[in-house]
GUDO-389662 format. One line per 2 residues: number of its first residue (from 1); their letters; for each residue x, y, z of N, C-alpha, C. Coordinates in steps of 0.05 Angstrom, whole numbers. Example, Ala and Ser with C-alpha at 12.3 -4.5 7.8 and 13.67 -1.06 7.14 Angstrom:
# GUDO-389662
1) AS) 264,-114,156,246,-90,156,264,-66,156 | 257,-45,142,273,-21,143,258,1,157 $
***
This chain:
# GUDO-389662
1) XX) 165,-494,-348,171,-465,-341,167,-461,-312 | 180,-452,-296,182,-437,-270,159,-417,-266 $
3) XX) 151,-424,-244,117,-401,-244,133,-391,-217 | 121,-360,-224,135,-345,-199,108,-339,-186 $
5) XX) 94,-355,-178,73,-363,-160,75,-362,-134 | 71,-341,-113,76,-361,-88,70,-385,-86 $
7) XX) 86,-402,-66,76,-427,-49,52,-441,-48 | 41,-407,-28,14,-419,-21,-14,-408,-41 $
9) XX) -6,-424,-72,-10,-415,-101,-55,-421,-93 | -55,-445,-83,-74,-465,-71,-100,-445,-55 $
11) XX) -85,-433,-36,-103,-412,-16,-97,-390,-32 | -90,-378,-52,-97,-358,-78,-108,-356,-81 $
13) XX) -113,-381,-91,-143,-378,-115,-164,-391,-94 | -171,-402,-82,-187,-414,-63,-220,-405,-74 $
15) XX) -213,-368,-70,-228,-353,-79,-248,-361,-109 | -239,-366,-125,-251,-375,-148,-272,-396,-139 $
17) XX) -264,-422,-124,-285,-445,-116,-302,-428,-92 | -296,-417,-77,-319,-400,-64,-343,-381,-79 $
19) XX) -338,-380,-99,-362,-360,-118,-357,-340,-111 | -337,-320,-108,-325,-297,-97,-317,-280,-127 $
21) XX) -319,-257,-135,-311,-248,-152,-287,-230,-159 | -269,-235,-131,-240,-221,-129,-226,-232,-107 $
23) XX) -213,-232,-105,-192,-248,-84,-184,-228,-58 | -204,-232,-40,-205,-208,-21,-181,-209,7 $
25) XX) -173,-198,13,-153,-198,26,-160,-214,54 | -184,-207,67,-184,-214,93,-196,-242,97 $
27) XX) -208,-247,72,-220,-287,70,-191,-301,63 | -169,-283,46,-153,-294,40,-131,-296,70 $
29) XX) -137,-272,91,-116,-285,104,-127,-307,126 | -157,-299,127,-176,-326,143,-176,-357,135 $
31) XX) -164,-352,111,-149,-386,97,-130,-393,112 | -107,-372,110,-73,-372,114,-76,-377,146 $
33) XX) -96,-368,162,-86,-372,186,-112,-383,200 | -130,-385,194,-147,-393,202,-165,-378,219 $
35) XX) -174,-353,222,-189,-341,231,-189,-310,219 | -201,-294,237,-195,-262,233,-179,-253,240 $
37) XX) -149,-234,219,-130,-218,225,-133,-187,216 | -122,-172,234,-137,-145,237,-107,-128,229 $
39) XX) -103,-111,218,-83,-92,218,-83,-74,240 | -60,-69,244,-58,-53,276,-37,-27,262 $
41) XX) -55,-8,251,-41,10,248,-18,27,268 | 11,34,255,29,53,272,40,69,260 $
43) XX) 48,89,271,52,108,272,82,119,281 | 109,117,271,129,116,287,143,145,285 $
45) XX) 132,159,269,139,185,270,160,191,241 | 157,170,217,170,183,197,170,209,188 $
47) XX) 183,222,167,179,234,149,171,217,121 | 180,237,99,188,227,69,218,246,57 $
49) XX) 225,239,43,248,257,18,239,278,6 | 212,273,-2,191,297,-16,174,313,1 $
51) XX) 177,312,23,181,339,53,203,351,69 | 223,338,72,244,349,78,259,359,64 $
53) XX) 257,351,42,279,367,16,294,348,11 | 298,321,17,318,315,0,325,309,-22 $
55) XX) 293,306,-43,285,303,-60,269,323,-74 | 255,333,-53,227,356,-59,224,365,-30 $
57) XX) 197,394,-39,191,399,0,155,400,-19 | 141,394,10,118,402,5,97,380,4 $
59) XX) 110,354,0,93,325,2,87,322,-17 | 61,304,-28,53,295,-45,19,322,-46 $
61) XX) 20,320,-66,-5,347,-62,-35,330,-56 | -38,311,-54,-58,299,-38,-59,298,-15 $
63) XX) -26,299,0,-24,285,31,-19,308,51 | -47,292,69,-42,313,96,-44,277,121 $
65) XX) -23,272,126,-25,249,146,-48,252,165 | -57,268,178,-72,267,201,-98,260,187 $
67) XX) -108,257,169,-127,251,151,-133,219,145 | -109,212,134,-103,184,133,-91,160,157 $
69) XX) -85,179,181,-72,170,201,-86,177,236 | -102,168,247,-113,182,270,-91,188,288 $
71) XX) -68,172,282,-46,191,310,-31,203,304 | -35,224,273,-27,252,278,-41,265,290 $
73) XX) -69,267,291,-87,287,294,-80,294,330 | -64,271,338,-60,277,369,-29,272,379 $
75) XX) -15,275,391,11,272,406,14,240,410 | 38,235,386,45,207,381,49,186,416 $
77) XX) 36,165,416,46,148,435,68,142,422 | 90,117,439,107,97,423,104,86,411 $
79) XX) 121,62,396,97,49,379,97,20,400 | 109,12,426,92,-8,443,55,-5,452 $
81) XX) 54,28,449,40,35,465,15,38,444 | 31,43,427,7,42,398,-2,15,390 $
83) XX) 10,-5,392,6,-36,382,-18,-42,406 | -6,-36,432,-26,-44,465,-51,-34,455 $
85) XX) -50,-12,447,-80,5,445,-89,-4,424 | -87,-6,402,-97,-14,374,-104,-50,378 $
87) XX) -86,-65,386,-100,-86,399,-129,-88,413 | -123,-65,444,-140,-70,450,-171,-63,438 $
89) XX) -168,-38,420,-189,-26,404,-197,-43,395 | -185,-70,377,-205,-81,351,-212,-101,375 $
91) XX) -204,-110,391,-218,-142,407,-238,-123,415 | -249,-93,423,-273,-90,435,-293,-82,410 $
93) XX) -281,-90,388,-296,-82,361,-300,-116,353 | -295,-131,348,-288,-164,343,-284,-174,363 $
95) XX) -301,-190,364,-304,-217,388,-284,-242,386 | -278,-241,355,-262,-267,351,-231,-255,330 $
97) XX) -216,-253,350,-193,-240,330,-167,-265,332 | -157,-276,313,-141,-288,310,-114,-293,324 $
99) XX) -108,-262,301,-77,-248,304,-79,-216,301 | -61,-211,294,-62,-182,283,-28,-175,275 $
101) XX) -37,-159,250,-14,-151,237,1,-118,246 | 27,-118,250,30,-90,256,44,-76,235 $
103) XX) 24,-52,224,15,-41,201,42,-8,206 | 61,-15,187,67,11,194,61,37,167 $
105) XX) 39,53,179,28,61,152,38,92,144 | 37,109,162,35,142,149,59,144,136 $
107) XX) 80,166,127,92,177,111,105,143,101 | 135,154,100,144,128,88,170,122,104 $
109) XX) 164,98,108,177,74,136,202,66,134 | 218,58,117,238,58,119,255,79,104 $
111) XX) 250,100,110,257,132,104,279,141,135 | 300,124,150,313,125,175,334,108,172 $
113) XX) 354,109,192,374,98,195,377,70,198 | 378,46,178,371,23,174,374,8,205 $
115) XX) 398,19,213,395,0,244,370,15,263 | 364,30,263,337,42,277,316,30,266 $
117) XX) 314,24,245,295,13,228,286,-22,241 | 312,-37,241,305,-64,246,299,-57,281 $
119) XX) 308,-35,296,303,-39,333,275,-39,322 | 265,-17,310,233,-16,313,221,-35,300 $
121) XX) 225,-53,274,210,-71,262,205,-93,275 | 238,-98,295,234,-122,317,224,-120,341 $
123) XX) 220,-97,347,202,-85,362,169,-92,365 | 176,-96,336,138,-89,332,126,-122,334 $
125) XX) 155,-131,312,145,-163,317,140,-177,346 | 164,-166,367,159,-179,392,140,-172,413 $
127) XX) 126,-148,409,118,-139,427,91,-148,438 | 83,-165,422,50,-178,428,45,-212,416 $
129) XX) 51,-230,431,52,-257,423,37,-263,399 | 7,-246,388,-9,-253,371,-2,-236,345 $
131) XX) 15,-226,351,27,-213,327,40,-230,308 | 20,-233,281,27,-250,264,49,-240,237 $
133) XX) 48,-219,237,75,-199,216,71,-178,217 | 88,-165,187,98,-133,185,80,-119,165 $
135) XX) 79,-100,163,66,-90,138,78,-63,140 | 102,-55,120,111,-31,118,108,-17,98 $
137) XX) 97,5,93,90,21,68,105,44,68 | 120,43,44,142,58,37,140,78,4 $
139) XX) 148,82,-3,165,98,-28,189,77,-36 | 175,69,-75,199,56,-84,226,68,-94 $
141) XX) 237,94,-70,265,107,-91,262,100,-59 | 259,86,-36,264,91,-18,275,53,4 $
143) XX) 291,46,-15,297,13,4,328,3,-10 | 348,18,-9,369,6,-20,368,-18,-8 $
145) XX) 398,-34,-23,395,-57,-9,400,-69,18 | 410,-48,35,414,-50,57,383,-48,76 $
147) XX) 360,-40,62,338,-40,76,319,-66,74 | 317,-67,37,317,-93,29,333,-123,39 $
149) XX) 354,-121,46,365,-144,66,359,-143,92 | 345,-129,96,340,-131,127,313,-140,144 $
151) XX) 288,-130,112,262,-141,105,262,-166,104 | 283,-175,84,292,-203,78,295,-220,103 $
153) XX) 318,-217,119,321,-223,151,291,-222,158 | 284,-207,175,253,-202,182,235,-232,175 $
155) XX) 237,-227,140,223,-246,134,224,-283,125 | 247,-286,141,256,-307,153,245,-324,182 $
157) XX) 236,-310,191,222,-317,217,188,-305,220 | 178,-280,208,149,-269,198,140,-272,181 $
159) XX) 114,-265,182,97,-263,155,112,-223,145 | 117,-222,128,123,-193,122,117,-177,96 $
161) XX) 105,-158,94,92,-141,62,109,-114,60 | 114,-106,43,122,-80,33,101,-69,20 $
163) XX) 96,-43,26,70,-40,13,83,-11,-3 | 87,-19,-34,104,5,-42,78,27,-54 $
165) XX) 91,49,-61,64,73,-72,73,80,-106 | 63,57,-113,66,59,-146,50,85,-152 $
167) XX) 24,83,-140,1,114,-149,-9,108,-183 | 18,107,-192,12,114,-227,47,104,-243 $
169) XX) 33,91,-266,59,88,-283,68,109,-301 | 50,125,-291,57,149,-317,71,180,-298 $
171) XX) 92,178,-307,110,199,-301,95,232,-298 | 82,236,-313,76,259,-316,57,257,-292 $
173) XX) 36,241,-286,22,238,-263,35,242,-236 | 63,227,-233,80,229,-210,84,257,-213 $
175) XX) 93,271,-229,101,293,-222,80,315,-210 | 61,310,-223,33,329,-215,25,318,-186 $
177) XX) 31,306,-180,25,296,-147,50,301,-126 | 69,311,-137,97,314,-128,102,301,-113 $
179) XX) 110,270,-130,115,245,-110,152,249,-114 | 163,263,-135,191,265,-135,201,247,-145 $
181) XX) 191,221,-151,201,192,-163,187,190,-183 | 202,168,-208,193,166,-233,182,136,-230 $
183) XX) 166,126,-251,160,101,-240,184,79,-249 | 211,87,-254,220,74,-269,234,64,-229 $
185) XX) 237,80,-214,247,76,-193,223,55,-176 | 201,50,-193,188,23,-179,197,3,-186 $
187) XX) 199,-6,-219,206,-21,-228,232,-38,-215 | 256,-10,-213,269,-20,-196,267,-31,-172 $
189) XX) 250,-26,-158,245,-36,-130,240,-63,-131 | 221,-62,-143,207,-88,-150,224,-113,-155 $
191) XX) 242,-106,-172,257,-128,-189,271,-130,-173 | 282,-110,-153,315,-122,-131,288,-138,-108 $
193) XX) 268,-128,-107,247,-147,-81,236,-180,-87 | 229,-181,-114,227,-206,-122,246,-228,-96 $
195) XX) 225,-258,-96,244,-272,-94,259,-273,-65 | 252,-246,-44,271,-249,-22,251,-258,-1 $
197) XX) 226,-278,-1,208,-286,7,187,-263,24 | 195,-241,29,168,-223,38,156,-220,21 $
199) XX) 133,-200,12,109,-205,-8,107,-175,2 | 94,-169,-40,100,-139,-49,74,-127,-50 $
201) XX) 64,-105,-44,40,-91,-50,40,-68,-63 | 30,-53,-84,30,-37,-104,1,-18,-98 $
203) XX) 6,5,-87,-10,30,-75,-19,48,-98 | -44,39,-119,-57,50,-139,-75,67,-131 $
205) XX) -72,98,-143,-102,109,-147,-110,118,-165 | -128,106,-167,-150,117,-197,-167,146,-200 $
207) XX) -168,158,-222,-184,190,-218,-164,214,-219 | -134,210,-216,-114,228,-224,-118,236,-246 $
209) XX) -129,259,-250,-144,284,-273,-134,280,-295 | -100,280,-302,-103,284,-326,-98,251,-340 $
211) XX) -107,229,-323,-106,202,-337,-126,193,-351 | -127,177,-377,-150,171,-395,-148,144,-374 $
213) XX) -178,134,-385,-184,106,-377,-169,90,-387 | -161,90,-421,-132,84,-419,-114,68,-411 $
215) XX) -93,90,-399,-74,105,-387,-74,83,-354 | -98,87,-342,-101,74,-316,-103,42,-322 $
217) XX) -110,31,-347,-107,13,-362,-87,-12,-357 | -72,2,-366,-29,9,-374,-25,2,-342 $
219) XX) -31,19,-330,-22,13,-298,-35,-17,-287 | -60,-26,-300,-68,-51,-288,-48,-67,-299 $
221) XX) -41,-67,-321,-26,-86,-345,0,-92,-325 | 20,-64,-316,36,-65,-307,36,-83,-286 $
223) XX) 13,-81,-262,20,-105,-243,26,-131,-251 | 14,-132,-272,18,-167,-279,46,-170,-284 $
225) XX) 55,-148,-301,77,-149,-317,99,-153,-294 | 105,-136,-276,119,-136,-253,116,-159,-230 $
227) XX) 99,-172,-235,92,-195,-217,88,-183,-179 | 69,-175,-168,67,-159,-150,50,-185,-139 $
229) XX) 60,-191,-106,29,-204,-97,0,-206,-93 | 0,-168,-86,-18,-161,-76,-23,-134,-85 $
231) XX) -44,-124,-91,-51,-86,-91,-64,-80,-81 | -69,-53,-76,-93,-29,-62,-97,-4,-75 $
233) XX) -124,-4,-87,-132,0,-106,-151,36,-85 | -151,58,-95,-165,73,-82,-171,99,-106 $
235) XX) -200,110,-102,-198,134,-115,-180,157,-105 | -169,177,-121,-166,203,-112,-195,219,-102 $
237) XX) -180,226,-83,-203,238,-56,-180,269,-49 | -196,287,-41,-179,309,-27,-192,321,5 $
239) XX) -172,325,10,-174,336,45,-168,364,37 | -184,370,64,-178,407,73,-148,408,77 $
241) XX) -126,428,78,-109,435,84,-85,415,60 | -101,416,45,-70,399,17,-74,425,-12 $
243) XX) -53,415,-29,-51,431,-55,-73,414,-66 | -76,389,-74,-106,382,-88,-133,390,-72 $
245) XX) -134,400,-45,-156,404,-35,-165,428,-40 | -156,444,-39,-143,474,-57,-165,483,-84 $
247) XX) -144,462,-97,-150,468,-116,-184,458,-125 | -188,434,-107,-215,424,-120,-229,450,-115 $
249) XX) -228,460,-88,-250,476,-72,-252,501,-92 | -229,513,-106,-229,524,-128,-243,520,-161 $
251) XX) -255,500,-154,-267,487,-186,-242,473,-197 | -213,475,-195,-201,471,-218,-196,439,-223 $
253) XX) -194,418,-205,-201,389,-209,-218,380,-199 | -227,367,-213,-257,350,-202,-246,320,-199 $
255) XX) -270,317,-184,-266,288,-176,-277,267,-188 | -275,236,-191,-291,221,-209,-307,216,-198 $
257) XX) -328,214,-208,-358,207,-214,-357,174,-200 | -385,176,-172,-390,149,-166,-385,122,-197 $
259) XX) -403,126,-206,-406,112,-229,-379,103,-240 | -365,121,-247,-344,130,-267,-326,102,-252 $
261) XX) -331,108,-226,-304,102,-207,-312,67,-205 | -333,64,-206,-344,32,-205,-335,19,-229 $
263) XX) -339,31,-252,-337,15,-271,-303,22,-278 | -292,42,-275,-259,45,-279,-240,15,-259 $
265) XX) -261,18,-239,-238,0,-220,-252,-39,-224 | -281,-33,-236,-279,-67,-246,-268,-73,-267 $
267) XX) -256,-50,-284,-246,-56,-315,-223,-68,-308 | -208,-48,-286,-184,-53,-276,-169,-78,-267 $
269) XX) -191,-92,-238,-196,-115,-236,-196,-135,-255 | -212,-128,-269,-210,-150,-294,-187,-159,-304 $
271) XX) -161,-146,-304,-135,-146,-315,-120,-150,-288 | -126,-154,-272,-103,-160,-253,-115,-195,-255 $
273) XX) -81,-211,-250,-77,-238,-242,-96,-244,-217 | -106,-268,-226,-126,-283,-207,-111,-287,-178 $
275) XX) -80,-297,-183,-72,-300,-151,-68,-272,-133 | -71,-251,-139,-63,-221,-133,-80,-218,-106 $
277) XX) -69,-224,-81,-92,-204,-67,-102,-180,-66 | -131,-169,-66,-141,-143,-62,-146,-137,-36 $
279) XX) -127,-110,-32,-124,-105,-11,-142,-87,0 | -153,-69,-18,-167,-46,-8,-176,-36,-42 $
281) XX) -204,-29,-45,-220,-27,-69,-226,2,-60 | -219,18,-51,-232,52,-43,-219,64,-20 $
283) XX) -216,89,-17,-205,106,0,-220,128,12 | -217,136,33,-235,153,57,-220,176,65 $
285) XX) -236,188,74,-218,210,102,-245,210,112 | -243,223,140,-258,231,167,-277,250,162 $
287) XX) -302,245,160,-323,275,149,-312,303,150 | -288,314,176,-284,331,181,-266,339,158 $
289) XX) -251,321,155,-228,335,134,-229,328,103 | -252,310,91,-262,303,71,-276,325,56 $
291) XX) -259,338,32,-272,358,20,-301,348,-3 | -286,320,-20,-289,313,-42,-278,286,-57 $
293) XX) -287,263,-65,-316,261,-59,-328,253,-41 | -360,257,-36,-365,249,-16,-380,214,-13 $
295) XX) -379,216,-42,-393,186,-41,-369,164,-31 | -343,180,-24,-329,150,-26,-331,140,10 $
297) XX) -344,156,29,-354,149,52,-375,129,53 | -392,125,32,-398,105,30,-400,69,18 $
299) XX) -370,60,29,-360,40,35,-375,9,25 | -396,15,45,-412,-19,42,-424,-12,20 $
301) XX) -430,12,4,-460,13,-22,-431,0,-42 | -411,11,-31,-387,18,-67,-380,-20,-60 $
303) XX) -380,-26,-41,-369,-59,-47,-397,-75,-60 | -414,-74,-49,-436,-89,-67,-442,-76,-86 $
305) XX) -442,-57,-95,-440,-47,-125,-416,-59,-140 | -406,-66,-131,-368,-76,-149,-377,-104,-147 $
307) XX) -391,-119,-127,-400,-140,-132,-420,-142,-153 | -446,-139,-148,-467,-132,-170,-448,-123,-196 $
309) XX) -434,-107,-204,-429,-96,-227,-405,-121,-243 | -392,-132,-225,-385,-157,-237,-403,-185,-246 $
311) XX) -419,-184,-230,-440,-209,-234,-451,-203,-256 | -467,-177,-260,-477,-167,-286,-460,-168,-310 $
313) XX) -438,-166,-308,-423,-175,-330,-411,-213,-331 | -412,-217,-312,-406,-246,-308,-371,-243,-322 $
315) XX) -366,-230,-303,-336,-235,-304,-324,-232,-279 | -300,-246,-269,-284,-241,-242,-266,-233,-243 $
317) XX) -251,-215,-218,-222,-216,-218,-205,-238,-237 | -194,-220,-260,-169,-234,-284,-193,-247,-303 $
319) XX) -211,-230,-317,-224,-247,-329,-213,-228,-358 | -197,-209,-359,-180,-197,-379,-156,-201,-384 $
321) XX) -138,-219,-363,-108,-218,-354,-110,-240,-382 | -78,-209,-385,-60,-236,-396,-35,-241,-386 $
323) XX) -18,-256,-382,-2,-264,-373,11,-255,-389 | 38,-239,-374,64,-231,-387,82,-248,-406 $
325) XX) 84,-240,-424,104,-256,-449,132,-256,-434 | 144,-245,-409,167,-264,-391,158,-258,-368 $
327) XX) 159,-286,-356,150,-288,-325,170,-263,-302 | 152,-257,-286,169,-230,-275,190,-253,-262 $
329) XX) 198,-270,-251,216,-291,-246,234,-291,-260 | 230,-286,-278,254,-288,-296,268,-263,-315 $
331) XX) 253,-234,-300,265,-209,-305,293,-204,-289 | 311,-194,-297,338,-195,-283,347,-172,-252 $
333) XX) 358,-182,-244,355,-159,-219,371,-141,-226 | 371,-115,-228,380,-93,-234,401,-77,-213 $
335) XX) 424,-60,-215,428,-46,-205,414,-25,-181 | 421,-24,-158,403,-7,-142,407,28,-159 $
337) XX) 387,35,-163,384,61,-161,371,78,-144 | 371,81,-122,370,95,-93,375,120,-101 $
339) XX) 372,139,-98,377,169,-94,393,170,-77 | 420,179,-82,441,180,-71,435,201,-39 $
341) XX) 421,217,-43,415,242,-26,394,223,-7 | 373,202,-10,359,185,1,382,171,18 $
343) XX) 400,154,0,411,128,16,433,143,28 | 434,166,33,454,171,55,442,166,80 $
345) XX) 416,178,83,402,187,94,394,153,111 | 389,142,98,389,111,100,407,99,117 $
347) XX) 432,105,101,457,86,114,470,100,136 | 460,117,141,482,137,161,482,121,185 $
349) XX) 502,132,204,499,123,234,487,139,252 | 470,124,266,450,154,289,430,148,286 $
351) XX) 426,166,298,392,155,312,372,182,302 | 345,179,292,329,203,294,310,210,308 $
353) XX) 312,233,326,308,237,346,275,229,356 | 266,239,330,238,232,321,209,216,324 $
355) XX) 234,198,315,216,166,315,212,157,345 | 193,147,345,180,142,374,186,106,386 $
357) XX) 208,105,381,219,83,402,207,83,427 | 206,105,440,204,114,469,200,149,475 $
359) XX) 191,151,490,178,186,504,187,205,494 | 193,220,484,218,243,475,202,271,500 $
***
């Protein structure tokens, strides 16, 4: 049988003979390349479909970017000028930096005119010799195949990730977060991404109110099922100035419980595939704009607790997995279903004025 394994199946698991209890993203890329690689967050000035209307207005009721993003909070550089600076930031933070990846993170990235898309992605690749790949995080109603072939390209000559925002498999959840997409439009993504050698990431958060433990279950199950490389795993958290921040400050959702949230996301773990990198185990905002909770600022207690709380059970990352009854390799590639109102928006010709190529 055909294992839809990456390649480098070997430095996957590596993790297991280290006595490591999850397959951590940044030992895993200190294998792949041999030292420390740092994400170089940017910022190019997207939108989404579910703010401008082409889909929805209003965002996602969690998202206020300048929260999750430090260069909204100020007047966008370019993104040469963002890569220069963010370089130079982590070498005066790290003494020994490898490479660095250029991270394109806030709204969603390939949400623009596909040829605008590759000036800036090749942009990003050339602009700093130690620049070792891409990392674009997007919306899966959002990569017809004209965006997807072009990732593809890209990832012919780079290291390159899509980092899609699954959130939740459960529909009713998407809608309460007004992401505007069903999860059936991941699936799709997924299945046309397979296979075109970049590598997929799946953007989970756990603590969405009206999900049973369950329910968030189902969503671990799904990664396997879908065959995903990699995930990033985060509680729901709320900021000042959103509809969930709102409402928490109101009594009307609460947040999960330290505890709750330790043992929800090692159950979780437990069911994801051993080769899967973990990309990120928790999520933050900036004391200023952090309404709730507040324990998830603390970072180093929640990783050695997720350590400790696995040792105590003596189980590791995939010590629940089961392997899918058909290898995602061998699920069929589907029809694009793009939102017509999206892939115009996509394929058009022109430029948006927006995006920070250069000075506006």
């Amino acid at each position: 049988m055909k294992s839809y394994l990456s390649p480098d199946i070997e430095n996957r698991l590596a993790w297991q003979q280290e006595g490591q209890v999850m397959n951590s993203f940044g030992a895993f890329l200190k294998r792949r390349h041999g030292g420390r690689i740092q994400r170089v967050s940017i910022d190019a000035g997207f939108t989404c479909p579910n703010v401008d209307g082409a889909v929805a207005r209003g965002g996602c009721n969690f998202c206020d970017n300048r929260s999750f993003s430090p260069s909204r909070r100020v007047r966008l550089q370019k993104v040469a000028e963002q890569l220069e600076t963010g370089i130079q930031t982590v070498r005066r933070r790290y003494s020994k930096v490898s490479g660095f990846i250029a991270y394109f993170q806030p709204a969603t990235n390939t949400y623009a005119p596909v040829e605008q898309l590759a000036e800036i992605f090749e942009l990003a690749l050339s602009i700093h010799p130690e620049i070792v790949g891409l990392a674009i995080g997007t919306r899966p109603d959002c990569v017809p195949e004209s965006v997807l072939s072009l990732i593809e390209k890209l990832a012919a000559t780079h290291e390159v990730s899509i980092e899609y925002g699954m959130q939740s498999i459960h529909d009713d959840s998407l809608r309460w977060m007004n992401r505007a997409h069903r999860h059936e439009h991941m699936i799709n993504a997924i299945d046309r991404s397979r296979g075109r050698k970049f590598e997929t990431c799946a953007h989970v958060i756990l603590g969405i109110p009206s999900e049973t433990h369950g329910m968030m279950m189902e969503t671990a199950e799904e990664i396997s099922r879908l065959g995903f490389d990699a995930i990033k795993l985060h509680n729901l958290y709320a900021v000042k100035g959103t509809p969930l921040g709102t409402e928490v400050l109101e009594g009307k959702v609460e947040m999960m419980e330290y505890q709750t949230y330790l043992h929800t996301l090692v159950d979780f773990l437990e069911r994801i595939p051993p080769h899967v990198i973990v990309e990120r185990i928790s999520g933050d905002a900036p004391p200023d704009f952090l309404i709730a909770p507040k324990w998830c600022l603390r970072k180093s207690e929640l990783r050695l607790d997720i350590e400790n709380e696995f040792r105590r059970r003596g189980t590791i990352q995939g010590s629940c997995w089961t392997p899918p009854s058909v290898q995602p390799s061998a699920r069929p590639i589907p029809p694009d279903i793009t939102p017509e109102q999206i892939r115009s928006h996509i394929e058009q010709r022109g430029r948006l004025p927006v995006l920070k190529l250069q000075d506006q």
